[in-house]
MARDO-717622 format. One record per residue: residue in three letters; residue number from 1; x, y, z of N, C-alpha, C in turn. Coordinates in Angstrom, 3 decimals, padded with zeros to 6 digits. Layout:
   r   k    neast   nnorth      nup   caeast  canorth     caup    ceast   cnorth      cup
 Ala NUM        X        Y        Z        X        Y        Z        X        Y        Z
...
REM end
This chain:
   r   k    neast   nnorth      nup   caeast  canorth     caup    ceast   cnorth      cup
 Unk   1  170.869 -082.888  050.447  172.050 -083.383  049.743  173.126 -082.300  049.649
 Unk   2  172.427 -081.420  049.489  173.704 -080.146  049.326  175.066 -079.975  050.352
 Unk   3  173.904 -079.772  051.449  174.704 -079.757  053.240  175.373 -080.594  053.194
 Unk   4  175.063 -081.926  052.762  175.799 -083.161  053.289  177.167 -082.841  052.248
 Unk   5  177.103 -082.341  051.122  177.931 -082.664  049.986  179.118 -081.173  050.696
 Unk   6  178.723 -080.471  051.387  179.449 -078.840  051.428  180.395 -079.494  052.742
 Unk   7  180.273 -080.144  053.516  180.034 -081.028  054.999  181.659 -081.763  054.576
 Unk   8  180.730 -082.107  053.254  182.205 -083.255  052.607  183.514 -082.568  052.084
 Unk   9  183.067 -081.874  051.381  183.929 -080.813  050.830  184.471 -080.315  052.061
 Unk  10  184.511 -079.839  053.007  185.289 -079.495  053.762  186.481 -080.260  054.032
 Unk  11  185.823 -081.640  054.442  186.867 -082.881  054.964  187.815 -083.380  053.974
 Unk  12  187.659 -082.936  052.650  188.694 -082.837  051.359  189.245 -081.908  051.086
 Unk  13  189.374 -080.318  051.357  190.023 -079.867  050.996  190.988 -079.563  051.536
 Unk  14  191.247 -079.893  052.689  192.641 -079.604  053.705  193.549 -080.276  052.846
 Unk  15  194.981 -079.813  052.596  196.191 -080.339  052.157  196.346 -081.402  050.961
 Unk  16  195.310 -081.267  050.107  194.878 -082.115  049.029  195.825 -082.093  047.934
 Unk  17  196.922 -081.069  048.435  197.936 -080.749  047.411  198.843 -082.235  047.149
 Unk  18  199.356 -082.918  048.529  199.952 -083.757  048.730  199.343 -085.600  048.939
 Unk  19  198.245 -085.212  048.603  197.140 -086.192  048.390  196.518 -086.361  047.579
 Unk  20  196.775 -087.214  046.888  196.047 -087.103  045.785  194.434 -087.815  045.571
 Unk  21  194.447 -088.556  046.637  193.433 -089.263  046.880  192.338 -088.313  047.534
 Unk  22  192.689 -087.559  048.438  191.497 -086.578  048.402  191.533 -085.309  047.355
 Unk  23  192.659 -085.265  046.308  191.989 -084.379  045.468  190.867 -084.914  044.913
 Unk  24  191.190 -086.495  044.467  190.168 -087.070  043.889  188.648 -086.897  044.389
 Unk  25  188.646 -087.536  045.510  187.211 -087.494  046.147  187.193 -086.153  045.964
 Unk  26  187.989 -084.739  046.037  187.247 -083.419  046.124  186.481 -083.341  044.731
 Unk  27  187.205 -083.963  043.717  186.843 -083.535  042.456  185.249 -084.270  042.058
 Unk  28  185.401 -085.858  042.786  183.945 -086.322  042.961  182.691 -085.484  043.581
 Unk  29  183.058 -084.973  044.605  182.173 -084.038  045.052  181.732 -082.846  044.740
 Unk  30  182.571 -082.212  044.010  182.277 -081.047  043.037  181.633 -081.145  041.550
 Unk  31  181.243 -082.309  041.304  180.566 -082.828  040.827  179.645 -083.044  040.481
 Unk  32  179.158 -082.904  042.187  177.882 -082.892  042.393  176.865 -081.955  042.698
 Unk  33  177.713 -080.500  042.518  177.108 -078.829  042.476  177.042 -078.628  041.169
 Unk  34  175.253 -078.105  041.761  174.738 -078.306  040.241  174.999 -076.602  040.447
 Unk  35  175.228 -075.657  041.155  174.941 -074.019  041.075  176.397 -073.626  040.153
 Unk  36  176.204 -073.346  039.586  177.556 -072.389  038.926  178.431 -071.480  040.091
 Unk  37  177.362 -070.892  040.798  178.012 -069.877  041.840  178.977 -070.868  042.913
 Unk  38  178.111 -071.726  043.743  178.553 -072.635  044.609  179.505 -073.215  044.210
 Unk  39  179.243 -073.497  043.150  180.993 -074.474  042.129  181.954 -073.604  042.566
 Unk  40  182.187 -072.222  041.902  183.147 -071.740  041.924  183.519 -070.901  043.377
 Unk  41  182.965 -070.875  044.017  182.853 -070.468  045.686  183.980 -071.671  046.421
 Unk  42  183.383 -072.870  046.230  183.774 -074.272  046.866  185.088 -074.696  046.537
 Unk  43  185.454 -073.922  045.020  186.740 -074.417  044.797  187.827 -073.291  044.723
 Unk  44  187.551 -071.977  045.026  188.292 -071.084  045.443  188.543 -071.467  046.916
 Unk  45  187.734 -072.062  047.987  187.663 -072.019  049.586  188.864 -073.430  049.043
 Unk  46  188.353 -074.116  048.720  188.989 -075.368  048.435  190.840 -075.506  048.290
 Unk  47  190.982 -074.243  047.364  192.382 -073.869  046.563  192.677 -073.178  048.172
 Unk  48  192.220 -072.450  048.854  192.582 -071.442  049.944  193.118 -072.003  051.067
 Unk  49  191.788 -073.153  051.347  191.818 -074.089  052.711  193.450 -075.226  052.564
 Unk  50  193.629 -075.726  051.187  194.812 -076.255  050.636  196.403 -075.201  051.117
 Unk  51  196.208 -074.278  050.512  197.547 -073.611  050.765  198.632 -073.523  049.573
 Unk  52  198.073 -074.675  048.774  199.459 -074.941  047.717  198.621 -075.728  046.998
 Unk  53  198.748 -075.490  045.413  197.791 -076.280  044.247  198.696 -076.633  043.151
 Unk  54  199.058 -077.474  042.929  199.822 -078.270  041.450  199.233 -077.529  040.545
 Unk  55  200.028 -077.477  039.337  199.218 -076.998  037.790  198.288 -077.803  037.474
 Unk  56  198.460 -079.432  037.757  197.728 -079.903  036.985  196.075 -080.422  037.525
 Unk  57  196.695 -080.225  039.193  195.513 -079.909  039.931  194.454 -078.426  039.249
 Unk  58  194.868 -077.582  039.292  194.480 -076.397  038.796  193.917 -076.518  037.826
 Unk  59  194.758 -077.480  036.549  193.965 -077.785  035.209  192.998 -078.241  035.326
 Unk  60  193.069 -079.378  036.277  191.606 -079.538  036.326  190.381 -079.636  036.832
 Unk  61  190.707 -078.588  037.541  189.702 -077.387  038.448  189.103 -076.560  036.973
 Unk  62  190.252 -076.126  036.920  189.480 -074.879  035.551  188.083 -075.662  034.598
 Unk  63  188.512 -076.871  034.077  187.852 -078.043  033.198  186.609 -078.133  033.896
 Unk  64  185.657 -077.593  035.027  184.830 -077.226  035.506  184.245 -076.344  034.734
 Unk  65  184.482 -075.313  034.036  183.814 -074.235  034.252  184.202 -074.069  032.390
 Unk  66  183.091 -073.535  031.340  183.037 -073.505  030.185  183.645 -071.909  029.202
 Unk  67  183.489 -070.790  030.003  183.800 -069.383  029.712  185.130 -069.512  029.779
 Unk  68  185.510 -068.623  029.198  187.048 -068.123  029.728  186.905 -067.046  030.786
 Unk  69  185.772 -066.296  031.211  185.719 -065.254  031.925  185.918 -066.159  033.290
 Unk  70  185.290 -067.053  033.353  185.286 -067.866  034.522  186.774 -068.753  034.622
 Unk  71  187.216 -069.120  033.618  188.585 -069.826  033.754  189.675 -068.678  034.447
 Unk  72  189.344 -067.103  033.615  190.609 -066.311  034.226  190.425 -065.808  035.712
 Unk  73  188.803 -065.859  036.127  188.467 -065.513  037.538  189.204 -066.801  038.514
 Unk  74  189.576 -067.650  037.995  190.006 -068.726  038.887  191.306 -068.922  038.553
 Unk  75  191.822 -068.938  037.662  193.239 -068.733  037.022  193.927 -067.433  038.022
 Unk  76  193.718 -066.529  038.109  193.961 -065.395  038.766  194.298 -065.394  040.565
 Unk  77  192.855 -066.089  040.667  192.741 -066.425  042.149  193.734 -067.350  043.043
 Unk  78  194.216 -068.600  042.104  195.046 -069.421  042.197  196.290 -069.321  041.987
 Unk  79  196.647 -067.925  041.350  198.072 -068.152  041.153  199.308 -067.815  041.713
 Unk  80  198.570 -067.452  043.283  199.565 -067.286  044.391  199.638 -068.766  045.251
 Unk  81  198.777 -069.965  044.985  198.132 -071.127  045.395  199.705 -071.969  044.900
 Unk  82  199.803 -071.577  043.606  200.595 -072.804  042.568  201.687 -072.735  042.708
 Unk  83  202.487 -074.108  043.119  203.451 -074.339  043.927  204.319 -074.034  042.474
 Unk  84  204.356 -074.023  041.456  205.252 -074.350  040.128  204.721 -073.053  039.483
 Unk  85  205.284 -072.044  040.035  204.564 -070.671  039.329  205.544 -070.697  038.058
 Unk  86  206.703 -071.166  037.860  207.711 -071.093  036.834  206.494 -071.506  035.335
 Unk  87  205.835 -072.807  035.771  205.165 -073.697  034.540  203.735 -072.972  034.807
 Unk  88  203.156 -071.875  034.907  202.084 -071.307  035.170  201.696 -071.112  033.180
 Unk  89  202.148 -071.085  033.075  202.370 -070.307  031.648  201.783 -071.650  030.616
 Unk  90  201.773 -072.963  031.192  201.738 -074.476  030.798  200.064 -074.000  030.721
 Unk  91  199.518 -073.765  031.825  198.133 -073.411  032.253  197.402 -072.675  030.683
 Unk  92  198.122 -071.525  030.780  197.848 -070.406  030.043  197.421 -071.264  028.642
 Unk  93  198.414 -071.804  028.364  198.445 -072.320  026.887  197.857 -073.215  026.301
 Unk  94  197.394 -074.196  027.553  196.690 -075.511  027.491  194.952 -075.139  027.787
 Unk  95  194.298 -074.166  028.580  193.786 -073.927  028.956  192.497 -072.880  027.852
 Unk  96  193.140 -071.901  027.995  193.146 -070.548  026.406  193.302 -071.068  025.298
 Unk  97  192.041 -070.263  024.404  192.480 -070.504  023.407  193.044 -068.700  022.765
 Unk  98  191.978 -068.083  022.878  192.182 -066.473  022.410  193.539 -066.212  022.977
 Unk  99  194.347 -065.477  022.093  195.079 -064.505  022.296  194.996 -063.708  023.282
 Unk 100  194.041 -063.073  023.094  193.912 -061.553  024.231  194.170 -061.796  025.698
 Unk 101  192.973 -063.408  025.657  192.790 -063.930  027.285  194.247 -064.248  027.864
 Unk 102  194.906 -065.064  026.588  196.549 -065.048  027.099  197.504 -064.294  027.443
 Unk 103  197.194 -063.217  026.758  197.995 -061.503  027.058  197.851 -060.817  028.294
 Unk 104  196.083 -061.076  028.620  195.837 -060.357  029.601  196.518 -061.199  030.907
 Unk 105  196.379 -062.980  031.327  196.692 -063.539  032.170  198.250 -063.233  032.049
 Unk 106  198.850 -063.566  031.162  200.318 -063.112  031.515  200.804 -061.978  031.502
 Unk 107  199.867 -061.001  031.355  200.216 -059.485  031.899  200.136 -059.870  033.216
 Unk 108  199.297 -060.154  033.940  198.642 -060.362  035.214  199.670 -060.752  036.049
 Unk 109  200.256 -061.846  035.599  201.583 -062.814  035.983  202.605 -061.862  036.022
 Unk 110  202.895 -060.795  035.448  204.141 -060.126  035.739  203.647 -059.543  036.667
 Unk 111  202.765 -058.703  036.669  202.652 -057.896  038.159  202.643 -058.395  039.312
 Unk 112  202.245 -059.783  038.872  202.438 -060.578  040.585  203.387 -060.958  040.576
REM end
């Protein structure tokens, strides 16, 4: 099941920015990784293989994953991805709750 599901994931993540119908199915299929590691592997390749990721796509990519250590490892990764870097900050706020985690991501954001 795995193979078949990684197989699939491929054939969804091309240009999913402008599709919303295979974001969908991507998001069905990610779904179905039960590994923590593989999750977040599949949807970094995913964000990469795309080229360009909406915020709200992004939002809810992050909604995967329960830490904030893991939200800012993907928050970070993505934010050369996000076509609306202006509303990046939408992410930050909706996303975070701590202070610090918010300080540190929008420190992050200026240097890039």
């Amino acid at each position: 099941l795995k193979i078949d599901v990684f197989h699939q994931l491929t054939a969804y993540t091309l240009i999913f920015y402008r599709d919303s119908k295979k974001f969908d199915n991507l998001i069905s299929l990610l779904r179905r990784i039960d590994s923590h590691d593989d999750l977040m592997h599949r949807i970094q390749v995913a964000i990469g293989d795309s080229g360009l990721i909406s915020t709200t796509q992004l939002n809810k990519l992050i909604t995967f994953f329960s830490t904030d250590l893991d939200k800012v490892e993907l928050a970070k990764m993505a934010y050369g991805y996000v076509n609306e870097t202006q509303s990046y900050a939408q992410i930050i706020n909706k996303t975070f709750v701590s202070d610090q985690t918010k300080i540190h991501l929008n420190q992050y954001i200026q240097r890039h």
